[in-house]
C-alpha positions as CSV (number, residue, x, y, z in Angstrom):
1,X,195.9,-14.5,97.9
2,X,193.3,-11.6,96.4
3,X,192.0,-12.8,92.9
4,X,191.4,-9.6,90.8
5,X,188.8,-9.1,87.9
6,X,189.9,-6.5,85.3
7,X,188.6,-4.3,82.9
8,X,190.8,-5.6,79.7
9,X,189.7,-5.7,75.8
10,X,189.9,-9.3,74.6
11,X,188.7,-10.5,71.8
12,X,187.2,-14.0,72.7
13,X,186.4,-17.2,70.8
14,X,183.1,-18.3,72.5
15,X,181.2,-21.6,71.6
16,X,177.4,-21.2,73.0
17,X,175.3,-23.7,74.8
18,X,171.3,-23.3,74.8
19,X,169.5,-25.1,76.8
20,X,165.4,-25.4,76.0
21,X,163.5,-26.7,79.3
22,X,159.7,-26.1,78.2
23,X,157.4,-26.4,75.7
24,X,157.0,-22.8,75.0
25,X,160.6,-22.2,74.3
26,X,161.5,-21.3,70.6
27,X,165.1,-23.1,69.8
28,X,165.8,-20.1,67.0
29,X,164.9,-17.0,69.1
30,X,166.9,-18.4,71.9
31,X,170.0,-19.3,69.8
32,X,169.6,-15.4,68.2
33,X,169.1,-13.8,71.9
34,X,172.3,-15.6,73.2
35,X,174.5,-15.1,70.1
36,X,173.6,-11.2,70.6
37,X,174.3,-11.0,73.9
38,X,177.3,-12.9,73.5
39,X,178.7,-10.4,70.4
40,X,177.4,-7.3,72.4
41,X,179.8,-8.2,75.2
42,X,182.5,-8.4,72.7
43,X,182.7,-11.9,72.4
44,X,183.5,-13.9,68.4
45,X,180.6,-17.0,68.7
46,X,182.8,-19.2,67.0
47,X,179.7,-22.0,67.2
48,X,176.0,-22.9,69.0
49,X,174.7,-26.1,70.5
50,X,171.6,-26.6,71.8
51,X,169.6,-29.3,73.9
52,X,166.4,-30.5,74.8
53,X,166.4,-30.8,78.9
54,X,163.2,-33.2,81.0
55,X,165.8,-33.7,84.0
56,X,168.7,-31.7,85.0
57,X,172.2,-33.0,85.2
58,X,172.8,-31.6,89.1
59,X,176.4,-31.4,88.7
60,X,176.0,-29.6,84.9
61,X,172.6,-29.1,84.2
62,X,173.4,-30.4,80.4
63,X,173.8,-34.4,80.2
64,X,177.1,-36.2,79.9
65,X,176.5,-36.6,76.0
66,X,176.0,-32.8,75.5
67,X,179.1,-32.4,77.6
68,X,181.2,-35.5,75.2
69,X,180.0,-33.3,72.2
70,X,181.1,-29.6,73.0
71,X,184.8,-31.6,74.6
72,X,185.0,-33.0,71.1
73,X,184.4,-29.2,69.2
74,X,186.9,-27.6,71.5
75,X,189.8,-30.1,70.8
76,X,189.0,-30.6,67.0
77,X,188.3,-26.6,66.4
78,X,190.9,-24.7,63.8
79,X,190.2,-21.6,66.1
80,X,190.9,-21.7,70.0
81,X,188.1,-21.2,72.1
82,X,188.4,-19.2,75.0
83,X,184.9,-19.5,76.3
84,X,181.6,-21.7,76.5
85,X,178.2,-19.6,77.3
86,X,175.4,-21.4,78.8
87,X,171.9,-20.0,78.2
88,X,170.7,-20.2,81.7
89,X,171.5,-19.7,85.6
90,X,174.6,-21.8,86.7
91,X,175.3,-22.7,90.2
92,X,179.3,-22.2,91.3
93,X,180.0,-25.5,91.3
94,X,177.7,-26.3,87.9
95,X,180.6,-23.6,86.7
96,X,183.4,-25.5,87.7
97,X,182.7,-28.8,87.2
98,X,182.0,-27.3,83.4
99,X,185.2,-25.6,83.0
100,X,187.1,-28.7,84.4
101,X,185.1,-30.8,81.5
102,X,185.7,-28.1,78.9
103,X,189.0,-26.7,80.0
104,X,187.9,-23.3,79.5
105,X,186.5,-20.4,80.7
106,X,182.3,-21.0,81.5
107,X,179.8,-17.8,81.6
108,X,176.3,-18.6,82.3
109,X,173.2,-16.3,80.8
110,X,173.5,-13.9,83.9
111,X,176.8,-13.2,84.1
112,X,177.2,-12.3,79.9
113,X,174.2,-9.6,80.7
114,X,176.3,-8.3,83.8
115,X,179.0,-8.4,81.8
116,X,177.4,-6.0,79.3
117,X,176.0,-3.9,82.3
118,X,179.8,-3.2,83.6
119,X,180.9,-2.4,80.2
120,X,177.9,0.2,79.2
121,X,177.4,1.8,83.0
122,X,178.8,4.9,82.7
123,X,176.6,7.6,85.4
124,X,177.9,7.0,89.0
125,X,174.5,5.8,89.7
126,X,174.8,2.9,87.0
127,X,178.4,1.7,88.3
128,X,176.8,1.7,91.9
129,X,174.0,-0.7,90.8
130,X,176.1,-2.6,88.0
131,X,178.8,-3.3,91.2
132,X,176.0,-4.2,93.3
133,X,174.7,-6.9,91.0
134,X,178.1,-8.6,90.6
135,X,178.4,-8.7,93.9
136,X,175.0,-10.3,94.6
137,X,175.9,-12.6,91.5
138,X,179.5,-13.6,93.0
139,X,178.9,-13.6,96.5
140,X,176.9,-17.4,96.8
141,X,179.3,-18.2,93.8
142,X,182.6,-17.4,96.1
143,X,183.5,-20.9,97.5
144,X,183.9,-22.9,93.9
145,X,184.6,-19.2,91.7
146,X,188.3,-18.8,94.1
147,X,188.8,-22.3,93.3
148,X,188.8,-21.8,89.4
149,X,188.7,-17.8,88.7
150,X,192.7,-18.0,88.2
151,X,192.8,-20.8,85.8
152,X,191.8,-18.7,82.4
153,X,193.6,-15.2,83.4
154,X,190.9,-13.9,85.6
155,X,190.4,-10.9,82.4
156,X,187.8,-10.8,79.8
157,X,183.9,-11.3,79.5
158,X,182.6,-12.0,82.7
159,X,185.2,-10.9,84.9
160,X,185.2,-7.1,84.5
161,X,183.7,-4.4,86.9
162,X,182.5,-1.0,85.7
163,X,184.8,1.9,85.1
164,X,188.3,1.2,86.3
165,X,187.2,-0.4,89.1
166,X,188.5,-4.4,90.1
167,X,186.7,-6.8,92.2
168,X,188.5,-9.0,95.1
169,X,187.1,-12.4,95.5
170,X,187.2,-12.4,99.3
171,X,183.9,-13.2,101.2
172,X,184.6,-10.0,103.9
173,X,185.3,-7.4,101.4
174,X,182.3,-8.5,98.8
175,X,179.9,-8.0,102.3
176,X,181.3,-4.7,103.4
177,X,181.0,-3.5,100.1
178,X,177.6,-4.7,99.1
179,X,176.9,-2.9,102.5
180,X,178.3,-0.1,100.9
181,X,176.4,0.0,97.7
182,X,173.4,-0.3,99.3
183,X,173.9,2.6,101.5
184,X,175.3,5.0,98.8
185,X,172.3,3.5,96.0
186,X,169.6,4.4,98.8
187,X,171.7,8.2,99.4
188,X,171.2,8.6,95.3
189,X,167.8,7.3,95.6
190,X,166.8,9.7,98.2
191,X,168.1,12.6,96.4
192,X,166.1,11.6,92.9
193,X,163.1,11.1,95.0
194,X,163.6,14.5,96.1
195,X,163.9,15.5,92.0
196,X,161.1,13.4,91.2
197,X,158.7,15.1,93.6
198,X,159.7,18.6,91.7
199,X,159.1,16.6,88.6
200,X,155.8,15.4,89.7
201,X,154.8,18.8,91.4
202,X,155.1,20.2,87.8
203,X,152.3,20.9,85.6
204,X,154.7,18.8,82.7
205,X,153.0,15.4,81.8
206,X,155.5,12.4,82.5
207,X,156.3,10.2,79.1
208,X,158.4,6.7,79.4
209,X,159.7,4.7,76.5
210,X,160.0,1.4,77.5
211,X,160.7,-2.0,75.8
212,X,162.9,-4.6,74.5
213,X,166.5,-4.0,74.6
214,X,167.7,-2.5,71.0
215,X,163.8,-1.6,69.8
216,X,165.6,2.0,69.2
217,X,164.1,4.2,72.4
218,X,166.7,6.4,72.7
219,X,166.8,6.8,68.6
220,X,162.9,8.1,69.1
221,X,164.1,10.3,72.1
222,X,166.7,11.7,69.7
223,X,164.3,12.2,67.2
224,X,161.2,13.5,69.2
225,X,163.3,16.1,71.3
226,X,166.4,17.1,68.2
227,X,168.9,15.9,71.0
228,X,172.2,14.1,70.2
229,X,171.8,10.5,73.2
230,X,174.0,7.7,72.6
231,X,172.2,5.4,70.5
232,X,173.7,1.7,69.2
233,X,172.6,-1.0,67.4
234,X,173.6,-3.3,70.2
235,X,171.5,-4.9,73.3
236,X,171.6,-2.3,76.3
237,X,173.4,0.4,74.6
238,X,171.7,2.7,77.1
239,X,172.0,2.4,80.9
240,X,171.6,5.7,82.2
241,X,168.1,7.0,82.7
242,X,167.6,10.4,80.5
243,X,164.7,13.3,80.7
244,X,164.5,15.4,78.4
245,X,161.6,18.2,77.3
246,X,159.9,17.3,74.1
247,X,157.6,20.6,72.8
248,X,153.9,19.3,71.9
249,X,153.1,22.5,69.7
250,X,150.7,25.3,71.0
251,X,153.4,26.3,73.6
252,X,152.7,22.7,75.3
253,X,155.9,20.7,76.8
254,X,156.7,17.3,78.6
255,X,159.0,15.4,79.8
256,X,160.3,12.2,78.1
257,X,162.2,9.9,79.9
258,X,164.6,7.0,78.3
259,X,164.7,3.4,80.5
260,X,166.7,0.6,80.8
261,X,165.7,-2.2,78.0
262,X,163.7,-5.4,79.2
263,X,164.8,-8.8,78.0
264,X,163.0,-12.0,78.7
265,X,164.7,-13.8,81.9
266,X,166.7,-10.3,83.4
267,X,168.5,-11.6,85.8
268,X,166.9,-10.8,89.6
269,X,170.4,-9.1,90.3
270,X,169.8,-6.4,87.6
271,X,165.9,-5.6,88.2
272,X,166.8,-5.1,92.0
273,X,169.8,-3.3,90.9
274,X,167.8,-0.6,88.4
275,X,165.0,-0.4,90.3
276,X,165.4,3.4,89.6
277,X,164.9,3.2,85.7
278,X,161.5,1.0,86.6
279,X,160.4,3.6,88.9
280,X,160.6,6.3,86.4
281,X,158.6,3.8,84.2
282,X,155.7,3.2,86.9
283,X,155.8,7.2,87.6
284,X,154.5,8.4,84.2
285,X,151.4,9.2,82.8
286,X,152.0,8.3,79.8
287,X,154.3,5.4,78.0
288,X,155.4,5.0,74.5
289,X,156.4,1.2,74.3
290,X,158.5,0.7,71.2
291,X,159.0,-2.3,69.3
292,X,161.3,-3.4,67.0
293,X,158.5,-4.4,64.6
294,X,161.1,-6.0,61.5
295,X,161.2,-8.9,64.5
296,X,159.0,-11.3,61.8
297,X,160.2,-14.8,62.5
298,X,157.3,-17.2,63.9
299,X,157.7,-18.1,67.6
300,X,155.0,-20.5,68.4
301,X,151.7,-18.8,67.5
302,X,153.0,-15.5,67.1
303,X,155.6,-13.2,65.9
304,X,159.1,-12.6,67.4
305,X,158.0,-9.1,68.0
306,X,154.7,-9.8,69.8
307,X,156.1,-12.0,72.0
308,X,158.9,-9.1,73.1
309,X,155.1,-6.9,73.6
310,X,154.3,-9.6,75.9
311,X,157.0,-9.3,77.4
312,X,157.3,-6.4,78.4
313,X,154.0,-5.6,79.2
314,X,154.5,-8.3,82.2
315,X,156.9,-7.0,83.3
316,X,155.3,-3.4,83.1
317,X,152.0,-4.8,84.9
318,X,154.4,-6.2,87.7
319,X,156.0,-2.8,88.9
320,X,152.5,-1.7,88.5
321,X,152.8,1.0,85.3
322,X,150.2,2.8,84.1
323,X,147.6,1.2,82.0
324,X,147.7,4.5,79.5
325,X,149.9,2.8,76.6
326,X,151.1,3.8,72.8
327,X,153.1,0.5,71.1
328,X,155.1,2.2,68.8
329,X,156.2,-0.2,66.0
330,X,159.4,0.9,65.3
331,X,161.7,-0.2,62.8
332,X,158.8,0.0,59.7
333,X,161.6,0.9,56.7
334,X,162.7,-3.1,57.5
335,X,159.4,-4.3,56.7
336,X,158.5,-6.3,53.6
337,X,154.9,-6.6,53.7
338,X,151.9,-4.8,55.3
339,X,151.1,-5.9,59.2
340,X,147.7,-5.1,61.0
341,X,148.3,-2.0,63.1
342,X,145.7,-2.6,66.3
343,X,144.2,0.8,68.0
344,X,147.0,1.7,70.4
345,X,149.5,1.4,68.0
346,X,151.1,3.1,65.4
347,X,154.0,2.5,62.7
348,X,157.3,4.6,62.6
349,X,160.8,4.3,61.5
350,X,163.6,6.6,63.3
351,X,165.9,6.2,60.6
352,X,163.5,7.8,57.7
353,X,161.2,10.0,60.4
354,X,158.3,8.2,58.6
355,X,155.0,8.1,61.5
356,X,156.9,10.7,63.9
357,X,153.9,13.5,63.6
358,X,151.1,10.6,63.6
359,X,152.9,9.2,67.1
360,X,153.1,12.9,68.0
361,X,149.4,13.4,67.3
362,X,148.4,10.0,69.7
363,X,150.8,11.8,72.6
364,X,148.4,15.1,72.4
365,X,145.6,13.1,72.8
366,X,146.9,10.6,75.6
367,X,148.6,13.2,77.8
């Protein structure tokens, strides 16, 4: 018998499960990052637990107490919980030998983000890739997920695919068609290669915002080039990678691009999978990274907002982008008290305009 995912608007009752390994990990920014995943995907987080982990529980990666204590929370809640979120990468079975403790449906950190990819994809290009990373996900999940995938409704977070399309949870189908995505991806990737060759040809100077999911980079492309791109105060509200002109004054263009947001532990499935966006990254000549600078909370030694630079710029040095950087610290009309502003950096908000022409001034310069 087929098991089907579909695309269905639930609301959800979600209880969230954090799990700190190391030192360096900050209990509060993980907490936040989880809960905003969890809303962006449409999910009500009903409550958040967190542990301290030295050795893994093989069979549930939390220990037996941990396990005792969200039990307890589900049967005792006024509201019914539909779903418990685990802040890290589960194993099938981890997944159902959770949902047969908790009774309920368990997503781990991967699948929410994949879940949020399926929802926001919305070029032919970003249902290709989003498809393609379920199906990596599911397919060393298969054995224990046809086991348990029935047992909640098979609808909701974590079991949609992108557009109108469903998944099958059968072994033979999920390797033809990953066969399939590959080969139609690499067709698309071919062609855009083909663009970006024009593109590069050009005498126009190539500009890529990068950063942290919901810093507001599609607000500044708005802004910078008076277009009209979705824009949402949500994590990965754009998908879609977007070029547009923006005029530099003297009769000088170039050509802006909008990426795919970063986020500290992106799932292998999705960096494979949007590959194209980083591309576009590592291509340009120049990038405006933007920050969401009103991040202020301590985590460790620094701010939440320098660690998200760090980030980033990790992952920026890995795909090999270029070294020619503006940090734009977005998000300035949030702030409550002066911050130091280092050399490649400068201070705007979208929302009042403030710092657009002294960010337009460093572009001149850099490109």
């Amino acid at each position: 018998m087929k098991e089907m995912f579909e695309n269905k608007k639930i609301q959800e009752n979600a209880v969230l499960i954090v799990i700190c390994s190391k030192k360096t990990d900050n209990k509060e920014r993980k907490i936040d990052e989880i809960a905003r995943l969890s809303l962006t995907a449409g999910l009500n987080v009903v409550e958040s637990f967190y542990q301290n982990i030295k050795e893994f529980n093989r069979s549930t990666v939390i220990g037996k107490g941990k396990v005792e204590e969200v039990k307890k929370y589900i049967k005792d809640s006024e509201k019914t919980i539909n779903v418990v979120v685990i802040d890290y990468p589960l194993t099938g079975s981890q997944v159902k030998n959770l949902e047969d403790e908790f009774g309920v449906k368990v997503i781990d950190r991967v699948g929410i983000i994949i879940d949020i990819f399926a929802q926001g994809a919305q070029s032919r290009e970003a249902k290709l890739q989003v498809k393609l990373a379920q199906n990596l996900y599911l397919l060393p999940r298969l054995a224990q997920m046809q086991g348990s995938s029935g047992r909640f409704g098979g609808v909701g977070v974590g079991m949609r695919g992108p557009g109108e399309s469903k998944l099958e949870l059968n072994r033979r189908i999920i390797e033809k068609e990953i066969d399939s995505l590959k080969k139609q991806i690499d067709k698309i990737k071919t062609q855009r290669q083909v663009s970006r060759k024009e593109r590069l040809n050009s005498k126009l100077p190539k500009i890529s915002l990068v950063g942290y999911t919901n810093s507001g980079k599609s607000s500044l492309l708005n802004l910078l080039t008076k277009e009209n791109i979705y824009a949402d105060d949500k994590y990965f509200a754009t998908l879609d990678t977007t070029s547009r002109k923006l005029y530099l004054g003297e009769g000088e263009y170039a050509l802006l691009t909008d990426t795919v947001g970063f986020i500290s532990d992106l799932p292998h499935q999705l960096v494979d999978a949007f590959s194209s966006t980083l591309e576009e990254a590592a291509d340009a000549d120049l990038l405006l990274h933007v920050v969401d600078v009103s991040l202020q909370k301590k985590d460790g030694d620094k701010k939440e907002y320098q660690v998200n630079i760090d980030i980033t710029n990790k992952l920026l040095d890995e795909i090999g982008a270029t070294k020619n950087r503006i940090v734009v610290l977005n998000k300035c009309d949030k702030l409550n008290s002066p911050i130091e502003i280092k050399e490649n950096q400068v201070l705007i908000s979208t929302k009042t305009s403030k710092g657009i022409e002294n960010l337009l001034t460093m572009i001149k310069k850099r490109v």
